[in-house]
VOGU-3710 file (C-alpha; in Angstrom, 3 decimals, decimal comma):
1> xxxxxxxxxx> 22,098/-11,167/-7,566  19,963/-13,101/-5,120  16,087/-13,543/-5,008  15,620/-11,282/-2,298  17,523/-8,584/-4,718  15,641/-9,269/-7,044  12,288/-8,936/-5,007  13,582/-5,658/-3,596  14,279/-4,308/-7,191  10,696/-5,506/-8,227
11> xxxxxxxxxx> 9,156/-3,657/-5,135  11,601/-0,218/-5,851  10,487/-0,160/-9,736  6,771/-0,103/-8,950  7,271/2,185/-6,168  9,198/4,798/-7,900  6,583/3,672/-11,501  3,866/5,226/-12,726  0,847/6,025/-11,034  -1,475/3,593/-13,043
21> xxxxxxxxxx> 1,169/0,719/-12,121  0,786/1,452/-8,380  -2,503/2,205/-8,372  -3,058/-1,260/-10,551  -1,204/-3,114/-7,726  -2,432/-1,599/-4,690  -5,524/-3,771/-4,274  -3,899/-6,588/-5,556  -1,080/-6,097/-2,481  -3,745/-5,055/0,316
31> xxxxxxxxxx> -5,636/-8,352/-0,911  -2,914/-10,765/-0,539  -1,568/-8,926/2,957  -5,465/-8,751/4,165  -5,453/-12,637/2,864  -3,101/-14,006/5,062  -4,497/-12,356/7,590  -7,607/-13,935/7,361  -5,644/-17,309/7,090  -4,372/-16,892/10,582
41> xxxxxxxxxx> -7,849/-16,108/11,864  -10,101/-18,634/10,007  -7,127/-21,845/10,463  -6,876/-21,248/14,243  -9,925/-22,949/15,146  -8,792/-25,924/12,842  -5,483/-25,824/14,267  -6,903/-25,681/17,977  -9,314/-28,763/17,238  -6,353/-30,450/15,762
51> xxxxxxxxxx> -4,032/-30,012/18,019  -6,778/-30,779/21,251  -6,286/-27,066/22,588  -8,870/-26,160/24,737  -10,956/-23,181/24,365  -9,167/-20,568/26,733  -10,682/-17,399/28,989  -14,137/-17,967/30,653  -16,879/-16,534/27,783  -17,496/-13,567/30,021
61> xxxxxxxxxx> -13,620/-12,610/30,794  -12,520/-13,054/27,723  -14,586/-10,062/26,450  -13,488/-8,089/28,921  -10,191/-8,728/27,996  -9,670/-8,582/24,378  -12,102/-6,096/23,182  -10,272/-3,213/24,553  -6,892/-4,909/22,895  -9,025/-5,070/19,342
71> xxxxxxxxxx> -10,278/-1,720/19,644  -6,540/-0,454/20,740  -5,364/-2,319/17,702  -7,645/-0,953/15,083  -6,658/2,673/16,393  -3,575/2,444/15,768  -3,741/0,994/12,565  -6,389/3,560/11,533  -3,693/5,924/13,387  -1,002/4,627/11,424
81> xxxxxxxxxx> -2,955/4,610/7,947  -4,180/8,349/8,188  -0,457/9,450/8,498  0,512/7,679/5,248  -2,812/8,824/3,309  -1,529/12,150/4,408  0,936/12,359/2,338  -0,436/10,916/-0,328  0,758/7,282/0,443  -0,625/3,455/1,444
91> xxxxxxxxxx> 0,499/0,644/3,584  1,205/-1,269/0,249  5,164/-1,198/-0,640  3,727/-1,052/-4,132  2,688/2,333/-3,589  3,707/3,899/-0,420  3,877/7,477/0,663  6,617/9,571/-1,836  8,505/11,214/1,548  9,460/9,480/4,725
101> xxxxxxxxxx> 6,742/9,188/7,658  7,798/10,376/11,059  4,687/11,867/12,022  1,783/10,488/14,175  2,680/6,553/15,436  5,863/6,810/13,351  7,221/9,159/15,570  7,774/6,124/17,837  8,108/2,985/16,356  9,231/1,784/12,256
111> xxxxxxxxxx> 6,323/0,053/12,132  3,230/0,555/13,807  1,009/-0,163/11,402  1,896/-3,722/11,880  2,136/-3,340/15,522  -1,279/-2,564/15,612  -2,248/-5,795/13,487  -0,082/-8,107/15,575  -2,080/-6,444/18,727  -5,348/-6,721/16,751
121> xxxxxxxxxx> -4,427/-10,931/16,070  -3,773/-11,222/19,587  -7,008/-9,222/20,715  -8,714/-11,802/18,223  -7,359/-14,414/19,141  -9,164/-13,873/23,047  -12,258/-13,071/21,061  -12,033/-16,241/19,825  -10,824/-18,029/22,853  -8,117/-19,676/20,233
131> xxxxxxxxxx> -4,998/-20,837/21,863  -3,244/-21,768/18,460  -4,330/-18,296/17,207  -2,807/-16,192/20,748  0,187/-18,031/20,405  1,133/-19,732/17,397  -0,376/-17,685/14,729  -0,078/-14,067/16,193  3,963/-14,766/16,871  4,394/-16,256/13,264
141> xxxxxxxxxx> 2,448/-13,723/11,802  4,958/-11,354/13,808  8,204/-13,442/12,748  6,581/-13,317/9,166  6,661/-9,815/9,023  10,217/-9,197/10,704  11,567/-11,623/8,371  9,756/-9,335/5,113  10,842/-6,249/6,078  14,347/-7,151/6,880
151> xxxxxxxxxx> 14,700/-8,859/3,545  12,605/-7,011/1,572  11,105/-3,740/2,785  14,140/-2,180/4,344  16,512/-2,574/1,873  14,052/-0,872/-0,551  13,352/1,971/1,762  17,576/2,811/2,131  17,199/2,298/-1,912  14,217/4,806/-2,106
161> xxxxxxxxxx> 14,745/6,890/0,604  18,646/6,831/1,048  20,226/8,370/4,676  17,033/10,098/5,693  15,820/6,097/6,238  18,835/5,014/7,590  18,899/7,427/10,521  15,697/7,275/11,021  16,169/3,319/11,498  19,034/3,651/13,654
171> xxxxxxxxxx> 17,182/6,109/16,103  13,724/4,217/15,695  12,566/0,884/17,292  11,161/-1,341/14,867  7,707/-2,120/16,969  8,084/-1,606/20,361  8,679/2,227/21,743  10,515/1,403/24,437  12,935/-1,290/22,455  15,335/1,442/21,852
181> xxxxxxxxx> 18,570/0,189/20,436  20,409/3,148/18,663  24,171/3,394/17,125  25,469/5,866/20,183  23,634/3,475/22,895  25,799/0,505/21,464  28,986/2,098/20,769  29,301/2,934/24,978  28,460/-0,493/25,616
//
């Protein structure tokens, strides 16, 4: 059995566990999730001085530009959330909704929860007239999370969830709505 097995097992016992288990790890999982994060945002400057990137966006442009990205990213993560805490779920895998989501943002995309953060990085990362932050940190937080929910999250929703996930995967983009790739669409190819 590899790690990532073993990680997906972990993530399926406390998710199908007791209450007081998933309620014990919730915070701890928003925490470290919230943490890196914060990581991205706070090391960007650092990484911008280091690497002698300018500050990008005239002061007065740049608000104009990424507020409305930040404030379109916090909707739909408060979008996003609301539809989980609907039925009785979180964003944590630790303790996430008991049924499958397909209302709301989910009607769209896998995902948009993180789509939402990803846009809210890059919104920052104007704010903040960070270069390193726009463009290095906001894609590798993306990659990061591809990478996670390939290895770990999907596999553990097919576990949990069993066909209803799977079709929902194959007719569902992962982050993007118009990144439609489904089963019939390749077949034809």
């Amino acid at each position: 059995m590899s790690t990532a097995d073993k990680v997906v097992d972990v993530v399926h016992k406390t998710a199908t566990g007791t209450k007081a288990t998933r309620y014990l790890l919730t915070p701890l999982g928003f925490v470290a999730f919230l943490g890196i994060i914060v990581v991205f945002v706070v090391l960007s400057p650092v990484l911008d001085t280091f690497l002698g990137f300018p500050r990008f966006l005239p002061s007065r442009l740049f608000l104009w530009i990424s507020l409305p990205v930040v404030v379109y990213g916090i909707l739909l993560v408060m979008w996003s959330m609301f539809h989980f805490f609907k039925v009785k779920g979180t964003p944590v895998p630790f303790n996430p909704p008991p049924k499958l989501v397909t209302t709301g943002p989910y009607r769209y995309v896998r995902n948009p929860m993180l789509s939402g953060l990803s846009i809210l990085l890059f919104g920052f990362g104007g704010l903040l007239r960070s270069v390193s932050l726009t463009f290095i940190c906001t894609p590798l937080f993306i990659l990061l999370n591809i990478l996670e929910l390939k290895i770990i999250e999907e596999p553990e929703l097919v576990k949990r969830l069993g066909e209803d996930y799977v079709k929902y995967r194959e007719r569902t983009p992962m982050f993007v709505p118009w990144l439609r790739v489904n089963a019939e669409h390749q077949g034809k190819r």
